[in-house]
C-alpha positions as CSV (number, residue, x, y, z in Angstrom):
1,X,-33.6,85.4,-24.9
2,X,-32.7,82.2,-26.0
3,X,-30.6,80.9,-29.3
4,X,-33.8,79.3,-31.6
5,X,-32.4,78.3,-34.9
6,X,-29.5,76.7,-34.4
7,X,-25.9,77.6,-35.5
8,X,-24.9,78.0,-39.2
9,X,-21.3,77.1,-38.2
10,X,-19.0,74.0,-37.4
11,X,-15.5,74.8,-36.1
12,X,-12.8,73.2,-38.0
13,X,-11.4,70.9,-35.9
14,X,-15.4,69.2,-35.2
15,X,-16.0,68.2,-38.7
16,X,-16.2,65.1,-40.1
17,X,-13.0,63.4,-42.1
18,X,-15.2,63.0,-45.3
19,X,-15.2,66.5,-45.8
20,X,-11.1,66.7,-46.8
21,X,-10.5,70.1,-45.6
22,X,-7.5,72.1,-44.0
23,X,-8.0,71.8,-40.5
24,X,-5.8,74.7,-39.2
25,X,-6.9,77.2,-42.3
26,X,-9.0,79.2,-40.4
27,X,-11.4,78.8,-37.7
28,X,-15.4,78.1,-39.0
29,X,-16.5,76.3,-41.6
30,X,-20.6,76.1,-42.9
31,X,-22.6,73.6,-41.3
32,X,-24.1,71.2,-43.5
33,X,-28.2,71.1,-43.9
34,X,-28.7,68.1,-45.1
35,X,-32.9,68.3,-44.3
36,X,-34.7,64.6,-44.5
37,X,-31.2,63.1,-45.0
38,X,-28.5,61.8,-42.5
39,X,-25.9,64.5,-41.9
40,X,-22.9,62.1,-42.7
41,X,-24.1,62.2,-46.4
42,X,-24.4,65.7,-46.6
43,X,-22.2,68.5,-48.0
44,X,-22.5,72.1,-47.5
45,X,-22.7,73.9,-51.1
């Protein structure tokens, strides 16, 4: 079957600079959902 819904995860090293986190502390980090808005505006909670 196929993947519907989409990943819930970003890995570390894909996520945007905004986001000031530790790059090599750990692996995943939460995707953001930002709904209507652009995702460069977004932060996951």
């Amino acid at each position: 079957m196929a993947r519907h819904g989409g990943q819930k995860t970003l890995k570390r090293l894909n996520t945007p600079a905004f986001l000031q986190i530790k790059r090599k502390h750990g692996k995943f980090f939460i995707k953001p959902s930002p709904g209507p808005h652009p995702s460069r505006f977004c932060l996951p909670l």
